[in-house]
LUMLUMLO-336754 format. One record per residue: x, y, z of N, C-alpha, C in turn; residue number from 1. Coordinates in steps of 0.02 Angstrom, whole numbers, plus 32768, in hexadecimal, padded with zeros to 4 digits. Layout:
N
  n_c1  n_c2  n_c3  ca_c1  ca_c2  ca_c3  c_c1  c_c2  c_c3  seq
     X     Y     Z      X      Y      Z     X     Y     Z  NUM
...
END
This chain:
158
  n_c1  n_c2  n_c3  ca_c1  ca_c2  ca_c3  c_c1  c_c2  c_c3  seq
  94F5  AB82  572C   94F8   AB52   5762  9506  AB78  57A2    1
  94E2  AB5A  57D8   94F5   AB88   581D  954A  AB87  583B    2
  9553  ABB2  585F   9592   ABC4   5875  9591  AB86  58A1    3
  9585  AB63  58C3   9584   AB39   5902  9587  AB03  58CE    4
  9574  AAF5  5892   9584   AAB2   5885  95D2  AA9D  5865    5
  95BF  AAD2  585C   9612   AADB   5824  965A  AAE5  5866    6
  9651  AAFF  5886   966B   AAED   58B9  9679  AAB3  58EE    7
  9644  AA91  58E4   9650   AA51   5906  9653  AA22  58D1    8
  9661  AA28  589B   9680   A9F4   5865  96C1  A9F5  5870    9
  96DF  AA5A  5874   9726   AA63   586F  9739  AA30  58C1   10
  9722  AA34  58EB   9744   AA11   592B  9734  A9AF  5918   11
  9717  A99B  58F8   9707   A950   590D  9751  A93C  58DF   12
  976C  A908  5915   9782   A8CF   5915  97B1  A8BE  58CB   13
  97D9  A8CE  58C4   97E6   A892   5874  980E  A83E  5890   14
  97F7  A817  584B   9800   A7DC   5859  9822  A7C0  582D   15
  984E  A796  581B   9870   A770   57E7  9843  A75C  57AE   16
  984C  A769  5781   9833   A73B   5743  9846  A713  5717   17
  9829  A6EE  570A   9843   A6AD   56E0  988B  A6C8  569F   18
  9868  A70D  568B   989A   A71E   566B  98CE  A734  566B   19
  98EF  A72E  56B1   990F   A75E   56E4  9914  A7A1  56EF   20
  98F5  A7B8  56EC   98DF   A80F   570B  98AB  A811  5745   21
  98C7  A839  577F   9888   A843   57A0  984F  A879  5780   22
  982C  A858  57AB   97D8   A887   5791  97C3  A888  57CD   23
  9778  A8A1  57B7   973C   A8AF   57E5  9703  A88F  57D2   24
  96EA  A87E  57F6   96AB   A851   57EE  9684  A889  57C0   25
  967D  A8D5  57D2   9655   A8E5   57A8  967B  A922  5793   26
  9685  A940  5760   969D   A97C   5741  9680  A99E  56FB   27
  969A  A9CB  56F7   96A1   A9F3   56B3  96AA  A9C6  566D   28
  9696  A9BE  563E   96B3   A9AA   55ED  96AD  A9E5  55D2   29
  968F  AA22  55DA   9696   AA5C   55C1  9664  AA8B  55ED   30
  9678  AAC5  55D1   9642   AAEB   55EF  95FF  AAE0  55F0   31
  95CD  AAD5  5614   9592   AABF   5628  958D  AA6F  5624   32
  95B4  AA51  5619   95A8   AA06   5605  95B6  A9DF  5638   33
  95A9  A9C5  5668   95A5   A9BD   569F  95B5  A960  56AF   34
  95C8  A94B  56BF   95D2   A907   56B1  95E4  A8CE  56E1   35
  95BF  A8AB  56F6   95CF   A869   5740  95D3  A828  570E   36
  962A  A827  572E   962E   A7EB   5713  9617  A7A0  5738   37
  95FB  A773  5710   95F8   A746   572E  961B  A709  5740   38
  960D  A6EC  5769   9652   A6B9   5786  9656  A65F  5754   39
  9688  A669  575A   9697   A600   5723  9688  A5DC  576C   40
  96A6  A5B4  5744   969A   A571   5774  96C0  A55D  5799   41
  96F9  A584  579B   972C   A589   57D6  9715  A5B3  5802   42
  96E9  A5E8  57FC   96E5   A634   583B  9709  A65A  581A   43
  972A  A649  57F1   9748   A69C   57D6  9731  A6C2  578A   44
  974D  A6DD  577F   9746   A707   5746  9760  A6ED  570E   45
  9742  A6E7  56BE   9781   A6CC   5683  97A0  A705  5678   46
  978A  A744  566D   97AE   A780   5657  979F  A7AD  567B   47
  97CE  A7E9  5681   97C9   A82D   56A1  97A2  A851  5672   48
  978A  A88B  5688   9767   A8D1   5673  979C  A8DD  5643   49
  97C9  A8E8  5631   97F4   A905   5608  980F  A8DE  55D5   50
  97F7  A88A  55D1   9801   A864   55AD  97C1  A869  5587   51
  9796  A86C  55A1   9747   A85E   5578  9734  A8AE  5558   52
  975D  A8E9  556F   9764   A91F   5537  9782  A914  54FC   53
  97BD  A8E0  54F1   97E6   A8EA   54C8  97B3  A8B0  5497   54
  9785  A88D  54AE   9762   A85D   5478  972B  A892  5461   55
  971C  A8BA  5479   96EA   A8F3   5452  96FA  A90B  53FE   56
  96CB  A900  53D9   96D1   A90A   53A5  96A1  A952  538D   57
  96B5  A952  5342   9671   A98F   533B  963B  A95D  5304   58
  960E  A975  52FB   95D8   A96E   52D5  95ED  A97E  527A   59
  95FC  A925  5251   95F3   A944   5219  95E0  A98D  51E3   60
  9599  A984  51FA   9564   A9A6   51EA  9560  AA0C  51FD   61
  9562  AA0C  5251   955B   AA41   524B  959F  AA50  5280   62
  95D0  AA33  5294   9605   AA3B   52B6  95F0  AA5C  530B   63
  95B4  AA47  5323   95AA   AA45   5366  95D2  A9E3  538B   64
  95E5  AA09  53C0   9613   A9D2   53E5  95E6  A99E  53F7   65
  960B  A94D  53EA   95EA   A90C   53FD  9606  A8EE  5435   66
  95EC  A8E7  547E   9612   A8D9   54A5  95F7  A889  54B2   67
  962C  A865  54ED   9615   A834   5502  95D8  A81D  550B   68
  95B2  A7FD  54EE   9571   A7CE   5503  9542  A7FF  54E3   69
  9549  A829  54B5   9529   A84A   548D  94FE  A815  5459   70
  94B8  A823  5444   9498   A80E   5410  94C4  A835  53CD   71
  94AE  A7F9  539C   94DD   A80E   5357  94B6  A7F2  532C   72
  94C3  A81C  52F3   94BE   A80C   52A7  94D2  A7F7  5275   73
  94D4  A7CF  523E   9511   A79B   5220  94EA  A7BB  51DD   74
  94EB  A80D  51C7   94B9   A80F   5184  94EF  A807  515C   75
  94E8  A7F8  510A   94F8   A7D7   50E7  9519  A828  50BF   76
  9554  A834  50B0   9566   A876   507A  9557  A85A  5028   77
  955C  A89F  500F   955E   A894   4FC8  9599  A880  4FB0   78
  9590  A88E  4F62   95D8   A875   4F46  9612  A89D  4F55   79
  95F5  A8EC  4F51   961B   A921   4F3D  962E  A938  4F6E   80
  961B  A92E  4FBE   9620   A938   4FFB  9671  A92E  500D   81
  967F  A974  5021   96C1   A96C   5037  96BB  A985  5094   82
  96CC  A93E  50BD   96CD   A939   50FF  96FA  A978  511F   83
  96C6  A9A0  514A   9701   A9BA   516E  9747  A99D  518E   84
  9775  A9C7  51B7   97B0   A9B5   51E3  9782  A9A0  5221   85
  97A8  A95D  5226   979E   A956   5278  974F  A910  525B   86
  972D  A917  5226   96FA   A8F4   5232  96F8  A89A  522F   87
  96CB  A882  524A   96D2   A820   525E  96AC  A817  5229   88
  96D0  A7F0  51FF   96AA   A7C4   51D4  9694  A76F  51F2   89
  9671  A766  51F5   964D   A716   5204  9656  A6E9  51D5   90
  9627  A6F5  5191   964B   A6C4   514F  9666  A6E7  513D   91
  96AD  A6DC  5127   96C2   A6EF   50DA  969E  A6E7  508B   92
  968C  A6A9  508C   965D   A69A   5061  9628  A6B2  5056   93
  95F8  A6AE  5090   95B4   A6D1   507B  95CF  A727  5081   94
  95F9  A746  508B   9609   A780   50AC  95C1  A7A9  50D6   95
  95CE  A768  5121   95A8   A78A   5146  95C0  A7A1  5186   96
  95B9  A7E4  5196   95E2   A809   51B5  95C1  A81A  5209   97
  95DE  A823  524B   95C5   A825   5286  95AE  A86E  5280   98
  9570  A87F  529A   9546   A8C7   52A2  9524  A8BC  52C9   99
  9503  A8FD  52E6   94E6   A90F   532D  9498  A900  5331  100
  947F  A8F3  536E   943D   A8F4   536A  9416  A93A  536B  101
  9441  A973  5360   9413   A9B6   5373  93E3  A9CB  535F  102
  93C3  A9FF  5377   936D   AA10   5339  9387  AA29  530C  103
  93CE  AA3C  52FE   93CE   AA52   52C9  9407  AA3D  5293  104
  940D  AA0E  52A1   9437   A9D2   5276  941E  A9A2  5264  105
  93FE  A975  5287   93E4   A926   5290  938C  A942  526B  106
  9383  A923  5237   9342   A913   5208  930A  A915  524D  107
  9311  A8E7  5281   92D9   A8DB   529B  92FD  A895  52D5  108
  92F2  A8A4  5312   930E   A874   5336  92FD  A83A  5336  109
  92E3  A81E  52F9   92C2   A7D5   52FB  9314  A7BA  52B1  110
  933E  A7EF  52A8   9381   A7E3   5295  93CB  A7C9  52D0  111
  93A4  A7BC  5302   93F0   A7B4   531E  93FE  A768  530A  112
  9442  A757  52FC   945D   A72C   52E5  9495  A717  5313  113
  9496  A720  5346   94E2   A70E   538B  94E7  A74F  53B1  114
  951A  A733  53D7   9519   A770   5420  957E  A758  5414  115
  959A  A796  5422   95D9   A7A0   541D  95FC  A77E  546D  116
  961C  A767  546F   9635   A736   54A8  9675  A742  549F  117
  968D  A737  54E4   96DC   A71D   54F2  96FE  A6F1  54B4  118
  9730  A6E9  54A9   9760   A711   54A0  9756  A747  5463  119
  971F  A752  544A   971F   A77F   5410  9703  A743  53DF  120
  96D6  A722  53E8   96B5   A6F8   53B3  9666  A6FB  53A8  121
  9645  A6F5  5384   9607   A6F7   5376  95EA  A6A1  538D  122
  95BD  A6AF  53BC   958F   A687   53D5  9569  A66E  53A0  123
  954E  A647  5380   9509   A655   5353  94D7  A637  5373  124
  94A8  A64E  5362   9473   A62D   5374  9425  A639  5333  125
  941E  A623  532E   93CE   A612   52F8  939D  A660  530F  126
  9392  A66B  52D3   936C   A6B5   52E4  932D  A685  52EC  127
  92FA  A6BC  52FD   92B9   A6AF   5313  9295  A69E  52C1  128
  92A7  A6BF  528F   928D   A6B6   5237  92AB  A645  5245  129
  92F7  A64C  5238   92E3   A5FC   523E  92EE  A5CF  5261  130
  92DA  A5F0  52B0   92AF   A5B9   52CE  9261  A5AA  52B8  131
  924D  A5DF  5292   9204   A5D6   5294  91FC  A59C  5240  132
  923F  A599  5226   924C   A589   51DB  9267  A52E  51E9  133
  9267  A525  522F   9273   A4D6   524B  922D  A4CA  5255  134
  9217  A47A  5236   91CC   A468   524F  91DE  A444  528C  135
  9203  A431  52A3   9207   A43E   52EB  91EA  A450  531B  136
  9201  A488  5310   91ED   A4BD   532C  91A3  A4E0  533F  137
  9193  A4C6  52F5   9147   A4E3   52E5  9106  A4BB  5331  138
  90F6  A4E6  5351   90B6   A4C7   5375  90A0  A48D  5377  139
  9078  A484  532B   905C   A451   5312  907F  A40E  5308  140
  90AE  A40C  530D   90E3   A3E4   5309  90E6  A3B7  5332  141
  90F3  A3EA  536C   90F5   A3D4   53C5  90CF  A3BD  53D3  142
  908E  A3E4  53B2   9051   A3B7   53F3  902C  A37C  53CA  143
  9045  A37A  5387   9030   A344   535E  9067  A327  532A  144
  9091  A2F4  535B   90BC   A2E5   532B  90A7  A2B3  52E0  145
  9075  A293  52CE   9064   A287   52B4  9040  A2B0  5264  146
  902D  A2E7  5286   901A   A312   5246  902D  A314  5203  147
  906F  A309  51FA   907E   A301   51B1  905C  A2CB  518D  148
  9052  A28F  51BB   9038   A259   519A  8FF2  A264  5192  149
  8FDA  A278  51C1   8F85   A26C   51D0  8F88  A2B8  5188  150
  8FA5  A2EA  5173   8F9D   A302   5120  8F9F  A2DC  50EA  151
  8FD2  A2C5  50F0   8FE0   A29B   50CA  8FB8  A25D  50A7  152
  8F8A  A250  50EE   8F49   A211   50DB  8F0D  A256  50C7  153
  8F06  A289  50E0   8ED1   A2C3   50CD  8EB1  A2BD  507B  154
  8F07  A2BB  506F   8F11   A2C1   5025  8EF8  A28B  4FE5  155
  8F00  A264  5010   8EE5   A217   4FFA  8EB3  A20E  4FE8  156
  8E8A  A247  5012   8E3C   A235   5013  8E2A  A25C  4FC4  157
  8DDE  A22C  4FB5   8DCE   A247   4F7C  8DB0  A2A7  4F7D  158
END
């Protein structure tokens, strides 16, 4: 990163945050990680830079760091799978565990399963496999809501 930017991060402004610590609109979460927070619905901040380090986790899988608003993975362990220290389990039940989207962790980025959020919770959201697994969803659906039926009489025919 250039000398002039990093320098005029160190001079801007800190401001109160919801969590009570001042911050900076934009700072450090680690080395190279660069980060502008964005404002609530008051104008201020919910958490400081130094609060949203401490929700950083590592990666099940290959123990690279998961920071705020990170894409994530919810893959499923085996039986015999003994979880590292430090790692987020999601179910207990299904034992499905939070991991990274990296090229060299994550199967294929059509696996993300949630984005890591404030306060340290898993977002979920529907991978792209089943949204495409909702007929809903499906095209054909949309532009012909009727289709199931108009098969359904297809079938009828001799």
């Amino acid at each position: 990163m250039n000398i002039l930017k990093r320098v005029l991060i160190g001079l801007s402004p800190r401001k109160l945050a919801e969590c009570g610590h001042l911050t900076k609109r934009t700072d450090f979460l680690d080395e190279g990680v660069l980060l502008k927070m964005p404002k609530n619905n008051k104008g201020t901040f919910d958490y400081c830079h130094e609060c949203l380090k401490k929700m950083t986790i590592k990666c099940t899988w290959c123990q690279e760091k998961i920071y705020i608003g990170d894409r994530i993975t919810l893959y499923v362990a085996e039986e015999d799978f003994m979880a590292p220290d430090g790692a987020v389990c999601y179910n207990e039940e299904k034992r499905q565990y939070v991991g990274c989207l990296s090229y060299d962790c994550a199967d294929s980025a059509a696996d993300i399963q949630g984005i890591w959020m404030p306060p340290g919770k898993v977002m979920r959201i529907p991978s792209p496999f089943e949204k495409a697994l909702k007929p809903e969803s499906l095209f054909l659906f949309q532009m012909f809501p009727n289709i199931l039926d108009n098969i359904k009489s297809l079938k009828a025919l001799p």
